[in-house]
Biopython code that builds the backbone (N, CA, C, O; Angstrom):
import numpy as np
from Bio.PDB.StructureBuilder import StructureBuilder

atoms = [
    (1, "UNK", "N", (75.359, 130.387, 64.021)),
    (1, "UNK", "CA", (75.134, 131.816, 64.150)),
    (1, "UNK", "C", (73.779, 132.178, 63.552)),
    (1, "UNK", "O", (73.594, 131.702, 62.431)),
    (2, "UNK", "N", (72.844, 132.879, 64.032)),
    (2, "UNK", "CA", (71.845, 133.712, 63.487)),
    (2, "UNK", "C", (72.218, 134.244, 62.036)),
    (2, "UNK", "O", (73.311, 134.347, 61.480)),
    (3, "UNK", "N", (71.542, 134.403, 61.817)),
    (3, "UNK", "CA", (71.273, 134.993, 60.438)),
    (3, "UNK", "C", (71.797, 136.394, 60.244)),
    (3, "UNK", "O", (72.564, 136.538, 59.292)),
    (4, "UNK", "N", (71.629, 137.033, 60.689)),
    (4, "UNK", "CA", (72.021, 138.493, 61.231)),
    (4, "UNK", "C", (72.781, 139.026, 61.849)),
    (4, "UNK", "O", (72.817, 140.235, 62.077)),
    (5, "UNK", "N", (73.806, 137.876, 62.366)),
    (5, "UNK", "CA", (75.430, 137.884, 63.333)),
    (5, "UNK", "C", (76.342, 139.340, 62.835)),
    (5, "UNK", "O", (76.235, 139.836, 61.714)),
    (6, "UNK", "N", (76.905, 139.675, 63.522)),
    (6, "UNK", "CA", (77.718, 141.111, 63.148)),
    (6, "UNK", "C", (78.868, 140.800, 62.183)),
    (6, "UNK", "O", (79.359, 141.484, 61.285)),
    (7, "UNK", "N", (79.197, 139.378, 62.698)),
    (7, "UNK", "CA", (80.380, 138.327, 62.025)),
    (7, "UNK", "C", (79.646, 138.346, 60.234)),
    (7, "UNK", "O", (80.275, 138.747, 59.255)),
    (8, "UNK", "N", (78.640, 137.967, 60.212)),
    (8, "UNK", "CA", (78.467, 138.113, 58.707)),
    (8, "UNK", "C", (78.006, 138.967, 58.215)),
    (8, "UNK", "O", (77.942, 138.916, 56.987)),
    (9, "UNK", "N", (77.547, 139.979, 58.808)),
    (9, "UNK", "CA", (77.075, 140.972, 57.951)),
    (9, "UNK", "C", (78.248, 141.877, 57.719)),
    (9, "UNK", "O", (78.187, 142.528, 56.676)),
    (10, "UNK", "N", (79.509, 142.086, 58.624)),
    (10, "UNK", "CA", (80.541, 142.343, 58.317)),
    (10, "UNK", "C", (81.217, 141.675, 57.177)),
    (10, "UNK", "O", (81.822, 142.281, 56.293)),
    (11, "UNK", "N", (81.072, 140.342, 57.256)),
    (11, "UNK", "CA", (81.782, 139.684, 55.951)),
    (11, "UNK", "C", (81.030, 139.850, 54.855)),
    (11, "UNK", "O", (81.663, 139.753, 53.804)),
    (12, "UNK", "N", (79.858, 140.073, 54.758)),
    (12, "UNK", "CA", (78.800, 140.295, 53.387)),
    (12, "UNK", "C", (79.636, 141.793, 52.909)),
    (12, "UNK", "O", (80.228, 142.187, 51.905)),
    (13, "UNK", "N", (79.324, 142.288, 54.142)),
    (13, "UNK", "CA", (79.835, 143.507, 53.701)),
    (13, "UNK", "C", (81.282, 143.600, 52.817)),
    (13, "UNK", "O", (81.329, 144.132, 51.708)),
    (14, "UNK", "N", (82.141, 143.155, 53.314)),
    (14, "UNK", "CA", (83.781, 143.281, 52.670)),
    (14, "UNK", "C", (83.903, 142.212, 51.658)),
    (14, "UNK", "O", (84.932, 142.191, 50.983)),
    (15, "UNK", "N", (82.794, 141.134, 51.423)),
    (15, "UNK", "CA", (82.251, 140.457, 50.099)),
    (15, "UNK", "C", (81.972, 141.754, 49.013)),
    (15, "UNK", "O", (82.319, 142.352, 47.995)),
    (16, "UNK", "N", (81.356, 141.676, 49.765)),
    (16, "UNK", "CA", (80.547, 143.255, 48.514)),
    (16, "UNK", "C", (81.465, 144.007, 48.276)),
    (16, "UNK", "O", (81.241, 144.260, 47.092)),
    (17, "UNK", "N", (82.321, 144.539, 48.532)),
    (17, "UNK", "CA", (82.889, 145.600, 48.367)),
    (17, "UNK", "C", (84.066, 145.132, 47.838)),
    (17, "UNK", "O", (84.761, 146.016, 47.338)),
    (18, "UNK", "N", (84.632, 143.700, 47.780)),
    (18, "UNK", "CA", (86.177, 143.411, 47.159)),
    (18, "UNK", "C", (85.207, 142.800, 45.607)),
    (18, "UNK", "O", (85.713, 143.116, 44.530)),
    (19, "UNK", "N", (84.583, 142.409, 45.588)),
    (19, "UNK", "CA", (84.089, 140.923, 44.443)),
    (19, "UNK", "C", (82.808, 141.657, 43.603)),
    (19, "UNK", "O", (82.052, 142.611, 43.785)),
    (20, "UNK", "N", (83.036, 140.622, 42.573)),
    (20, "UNK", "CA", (81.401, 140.983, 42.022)),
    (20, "UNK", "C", (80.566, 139.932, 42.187)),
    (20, "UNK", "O", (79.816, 139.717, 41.235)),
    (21, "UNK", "N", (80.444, 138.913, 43.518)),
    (21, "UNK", "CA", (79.296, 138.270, 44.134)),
    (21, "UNK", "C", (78.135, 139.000, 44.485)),
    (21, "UNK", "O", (77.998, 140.027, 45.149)),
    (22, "UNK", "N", (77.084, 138.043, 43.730)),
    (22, "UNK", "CA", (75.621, 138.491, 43.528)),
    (22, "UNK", "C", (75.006, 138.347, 45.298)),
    (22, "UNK", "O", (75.500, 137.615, 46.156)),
    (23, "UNK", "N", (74.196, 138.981, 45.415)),
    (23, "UNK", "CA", (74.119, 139.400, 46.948)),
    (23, "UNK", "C", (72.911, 137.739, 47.049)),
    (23, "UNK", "O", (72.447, 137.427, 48.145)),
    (24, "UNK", "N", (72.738, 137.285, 46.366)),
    (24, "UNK", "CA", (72.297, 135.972, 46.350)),
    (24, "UNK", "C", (73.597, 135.085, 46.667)),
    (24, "UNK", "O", (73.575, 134.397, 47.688)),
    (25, "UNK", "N", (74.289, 135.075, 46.160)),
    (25, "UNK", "CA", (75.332, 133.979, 45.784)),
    (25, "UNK", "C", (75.847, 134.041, 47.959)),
    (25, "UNK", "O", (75.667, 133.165, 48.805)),
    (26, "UNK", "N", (76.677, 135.900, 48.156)),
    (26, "UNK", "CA", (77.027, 136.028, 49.543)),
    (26, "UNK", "C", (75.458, 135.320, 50.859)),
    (26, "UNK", "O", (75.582, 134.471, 51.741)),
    (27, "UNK", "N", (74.340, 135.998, 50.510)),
    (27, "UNK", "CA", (73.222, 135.181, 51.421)),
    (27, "UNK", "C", (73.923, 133.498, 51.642)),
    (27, "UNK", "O", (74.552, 132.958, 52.553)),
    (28, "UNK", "N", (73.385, 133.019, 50.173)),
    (28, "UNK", "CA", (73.402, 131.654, 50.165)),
    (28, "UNK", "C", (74.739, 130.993, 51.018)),
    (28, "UNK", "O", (74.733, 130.329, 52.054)),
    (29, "UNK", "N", (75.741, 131.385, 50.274)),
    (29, "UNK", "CA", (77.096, 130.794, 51.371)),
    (29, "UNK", "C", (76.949, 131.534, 52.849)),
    (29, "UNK", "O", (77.697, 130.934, 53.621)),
    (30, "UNK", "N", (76.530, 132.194, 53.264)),
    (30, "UNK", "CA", (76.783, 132.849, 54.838)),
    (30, "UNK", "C", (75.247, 132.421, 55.361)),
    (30, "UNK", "O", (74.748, 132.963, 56.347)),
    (31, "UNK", "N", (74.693, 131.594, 54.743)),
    (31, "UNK", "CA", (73.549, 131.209, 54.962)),
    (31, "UNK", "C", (72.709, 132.172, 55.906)),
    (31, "UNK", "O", (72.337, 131.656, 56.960)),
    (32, "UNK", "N", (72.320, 133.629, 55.659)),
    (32, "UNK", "CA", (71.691, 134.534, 56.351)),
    (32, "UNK", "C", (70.036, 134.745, 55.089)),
    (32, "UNK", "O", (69.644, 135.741, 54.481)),
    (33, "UNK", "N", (69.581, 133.586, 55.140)),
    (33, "UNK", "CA", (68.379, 133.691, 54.832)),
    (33, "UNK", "C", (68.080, 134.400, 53.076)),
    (33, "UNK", "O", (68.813, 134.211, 52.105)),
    (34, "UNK", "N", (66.868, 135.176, 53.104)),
    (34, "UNK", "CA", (67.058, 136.479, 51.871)),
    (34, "UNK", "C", (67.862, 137.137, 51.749)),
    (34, "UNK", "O", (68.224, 137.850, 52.686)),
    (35, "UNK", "N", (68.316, 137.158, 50.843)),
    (35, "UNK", "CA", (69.433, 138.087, 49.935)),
    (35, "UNK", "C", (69.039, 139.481, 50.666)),
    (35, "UNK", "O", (69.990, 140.216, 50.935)),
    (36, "UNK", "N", (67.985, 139.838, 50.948)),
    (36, "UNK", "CA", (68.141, 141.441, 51.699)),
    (36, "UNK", "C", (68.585, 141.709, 52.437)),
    (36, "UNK", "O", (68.985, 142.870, 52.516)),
    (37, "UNK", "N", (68.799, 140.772, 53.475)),
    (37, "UNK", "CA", (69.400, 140.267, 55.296)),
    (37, "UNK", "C", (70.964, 140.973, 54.733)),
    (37, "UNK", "O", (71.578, 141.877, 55.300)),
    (38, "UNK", "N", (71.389, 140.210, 53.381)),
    (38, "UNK", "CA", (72.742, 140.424, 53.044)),
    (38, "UNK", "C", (73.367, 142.135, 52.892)),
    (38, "UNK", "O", (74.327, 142.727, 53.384)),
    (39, "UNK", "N", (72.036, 142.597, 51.754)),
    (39, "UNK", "CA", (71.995, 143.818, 51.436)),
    (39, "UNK", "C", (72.153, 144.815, 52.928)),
    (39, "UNK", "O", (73.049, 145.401, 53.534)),
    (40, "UNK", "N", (70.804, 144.596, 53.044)),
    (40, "UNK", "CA", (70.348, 145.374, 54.143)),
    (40, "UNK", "C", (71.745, 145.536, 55.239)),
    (40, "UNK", "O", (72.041, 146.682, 55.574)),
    (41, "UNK", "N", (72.609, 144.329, 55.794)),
    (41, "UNK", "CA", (73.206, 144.453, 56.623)),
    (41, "UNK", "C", (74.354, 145.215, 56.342)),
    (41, "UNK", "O", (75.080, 145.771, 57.165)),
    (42, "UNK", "N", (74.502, 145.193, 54.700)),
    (42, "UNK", "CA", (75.817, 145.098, 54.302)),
    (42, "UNK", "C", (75.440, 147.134, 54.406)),
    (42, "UNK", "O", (76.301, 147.791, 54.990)),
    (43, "UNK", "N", (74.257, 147.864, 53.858)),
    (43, "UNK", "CA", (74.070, 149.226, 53.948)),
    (43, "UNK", "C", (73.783, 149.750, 55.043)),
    (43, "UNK", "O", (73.664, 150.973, 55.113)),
    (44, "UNK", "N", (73.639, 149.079, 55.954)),
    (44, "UNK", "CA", (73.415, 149.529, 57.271)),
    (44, "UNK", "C", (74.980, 149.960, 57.740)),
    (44, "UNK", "O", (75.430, 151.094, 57.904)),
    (45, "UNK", "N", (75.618, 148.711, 57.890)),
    (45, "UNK", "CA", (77.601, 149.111, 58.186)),
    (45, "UNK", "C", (77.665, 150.180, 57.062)),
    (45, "UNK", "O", (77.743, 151.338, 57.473)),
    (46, "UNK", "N", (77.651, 150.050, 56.089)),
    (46, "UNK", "CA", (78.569, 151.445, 55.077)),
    (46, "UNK", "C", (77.931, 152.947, 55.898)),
    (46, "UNK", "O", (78.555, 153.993, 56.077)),
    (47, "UNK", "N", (76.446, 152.620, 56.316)),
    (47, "UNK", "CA", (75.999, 153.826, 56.784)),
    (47, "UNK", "C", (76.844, 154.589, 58.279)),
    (47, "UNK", "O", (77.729, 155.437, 58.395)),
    (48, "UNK", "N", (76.141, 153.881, 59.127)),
    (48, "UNK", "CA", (76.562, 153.454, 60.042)),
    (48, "UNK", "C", (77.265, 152.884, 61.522)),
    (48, "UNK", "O", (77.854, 153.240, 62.543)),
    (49, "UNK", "N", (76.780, 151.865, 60.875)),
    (49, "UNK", "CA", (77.947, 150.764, 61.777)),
    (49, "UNK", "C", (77.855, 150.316, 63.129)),
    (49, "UNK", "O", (78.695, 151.090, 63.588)),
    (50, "UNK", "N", (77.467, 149.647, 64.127)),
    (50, "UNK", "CA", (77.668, 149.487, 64.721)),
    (50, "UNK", "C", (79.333, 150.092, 65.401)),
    (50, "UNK", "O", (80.219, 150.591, 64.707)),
    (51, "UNK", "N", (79.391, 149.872, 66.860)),
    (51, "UNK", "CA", (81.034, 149.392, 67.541)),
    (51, "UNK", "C", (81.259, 148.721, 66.758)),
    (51, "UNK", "O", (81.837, 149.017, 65.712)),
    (52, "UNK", "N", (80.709, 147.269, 67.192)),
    (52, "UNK", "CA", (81.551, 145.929, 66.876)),
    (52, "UNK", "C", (81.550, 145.410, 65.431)),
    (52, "UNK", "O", (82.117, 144.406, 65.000)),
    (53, "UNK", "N", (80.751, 146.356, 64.734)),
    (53, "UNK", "CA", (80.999, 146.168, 63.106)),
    (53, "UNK", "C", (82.260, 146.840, 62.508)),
    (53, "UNK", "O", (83.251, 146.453, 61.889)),
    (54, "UNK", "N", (81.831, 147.896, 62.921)),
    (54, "UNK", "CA", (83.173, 149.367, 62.682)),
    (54, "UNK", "C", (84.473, 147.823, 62.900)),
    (54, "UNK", "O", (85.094, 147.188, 62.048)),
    (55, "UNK", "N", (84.436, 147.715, 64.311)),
    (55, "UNK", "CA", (86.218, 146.733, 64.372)),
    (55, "UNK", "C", (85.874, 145.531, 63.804)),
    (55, "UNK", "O", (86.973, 145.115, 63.436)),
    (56, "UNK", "N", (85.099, 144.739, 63.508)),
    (56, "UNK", "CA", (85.280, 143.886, 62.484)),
    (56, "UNK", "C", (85.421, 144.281, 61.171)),
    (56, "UNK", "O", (86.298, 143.788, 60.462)),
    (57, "UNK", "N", (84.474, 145.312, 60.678)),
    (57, "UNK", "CA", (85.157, 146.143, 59.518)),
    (57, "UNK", "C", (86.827, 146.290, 59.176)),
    (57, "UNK", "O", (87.454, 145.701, 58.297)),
    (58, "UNK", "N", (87.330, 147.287, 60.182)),
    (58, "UNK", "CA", (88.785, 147.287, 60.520)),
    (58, "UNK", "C", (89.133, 146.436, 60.367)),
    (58, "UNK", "O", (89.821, 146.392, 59.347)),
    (59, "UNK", "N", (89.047, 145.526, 60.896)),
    (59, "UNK", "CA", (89.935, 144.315, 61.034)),
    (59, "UNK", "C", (90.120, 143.716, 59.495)),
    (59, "UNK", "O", (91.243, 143.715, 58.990)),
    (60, "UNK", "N", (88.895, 143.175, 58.727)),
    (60, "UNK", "CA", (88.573, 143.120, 57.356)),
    (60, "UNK", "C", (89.630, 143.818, 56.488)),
    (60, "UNK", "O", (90.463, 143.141, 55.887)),
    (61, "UNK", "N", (89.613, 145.211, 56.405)),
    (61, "UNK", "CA", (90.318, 146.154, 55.547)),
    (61, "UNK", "C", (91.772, 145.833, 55.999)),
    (61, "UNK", "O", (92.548, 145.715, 55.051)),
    (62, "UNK", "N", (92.167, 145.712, 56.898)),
    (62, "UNK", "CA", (93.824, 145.498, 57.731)),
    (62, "UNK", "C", (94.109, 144.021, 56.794)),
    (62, "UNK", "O", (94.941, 144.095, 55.889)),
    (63, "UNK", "N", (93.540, 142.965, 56.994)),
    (63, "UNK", "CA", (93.703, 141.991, 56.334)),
    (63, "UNK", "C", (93.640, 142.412, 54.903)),
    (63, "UNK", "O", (94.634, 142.157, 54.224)),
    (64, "UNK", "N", (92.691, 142.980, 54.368)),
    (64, "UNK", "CA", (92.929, 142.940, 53.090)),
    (64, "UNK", "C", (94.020, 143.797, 52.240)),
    (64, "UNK", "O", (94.536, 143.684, 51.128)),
    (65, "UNK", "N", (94.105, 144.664, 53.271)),
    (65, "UNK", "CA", (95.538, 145.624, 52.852)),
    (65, "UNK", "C", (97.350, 144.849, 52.846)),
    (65, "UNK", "O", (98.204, 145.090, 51.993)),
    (66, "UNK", "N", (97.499, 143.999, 53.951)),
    (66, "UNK", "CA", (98.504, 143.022, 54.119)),
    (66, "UNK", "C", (98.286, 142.019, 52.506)),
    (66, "UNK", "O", (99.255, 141.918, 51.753)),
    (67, "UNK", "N", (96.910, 141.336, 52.139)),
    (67, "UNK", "CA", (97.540, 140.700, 51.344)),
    (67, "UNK", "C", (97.683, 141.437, 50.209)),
    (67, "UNK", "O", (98.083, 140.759, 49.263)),
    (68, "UNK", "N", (97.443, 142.916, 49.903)),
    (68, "UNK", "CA", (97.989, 143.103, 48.183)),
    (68, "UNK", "C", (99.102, 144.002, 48.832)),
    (68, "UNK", "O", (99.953, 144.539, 48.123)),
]
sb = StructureBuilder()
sb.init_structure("model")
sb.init_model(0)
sb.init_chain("A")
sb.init_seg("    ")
for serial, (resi, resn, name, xyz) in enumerate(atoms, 1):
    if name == "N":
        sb.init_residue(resn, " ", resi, " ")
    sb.init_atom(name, np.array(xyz, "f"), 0.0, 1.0, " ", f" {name:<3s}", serial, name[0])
structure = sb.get_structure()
């Protein structure tokens, strides 16, 4: 996947928002280059959003609501 996939900047995103992973630490494992790619993608969705972020978003929060 590109660096910039909707797939990870959605997951950076719902990284960020459950954890206290350093936006270095989320880059490095989702391998999307500079830590800003991470940022940047992750404030762009909170703003936002694409469609297909919005329902990967959704989808994210649905899962995370089932497991607590």
């Amino acid at each position: 996947m590109r660096k910039g996939a909707p797939e990870k900047v959605a997951l950076a995103w719902w990284i960020r928002e459950r954890t206290t992973a350093s936006l270095r630490w989320v880059s490095e494992r989702l391998r999307m280059g500079h830590s800003g790619n991470a940022s940047q993608g992750a404030r762009k969705l909170s703003r936002t959003g694409a469609r297909q972020l919005k329902q990967m978003k959704s989808v994210l929060e649905r899962i995370s609501e089932k497991e607590q």
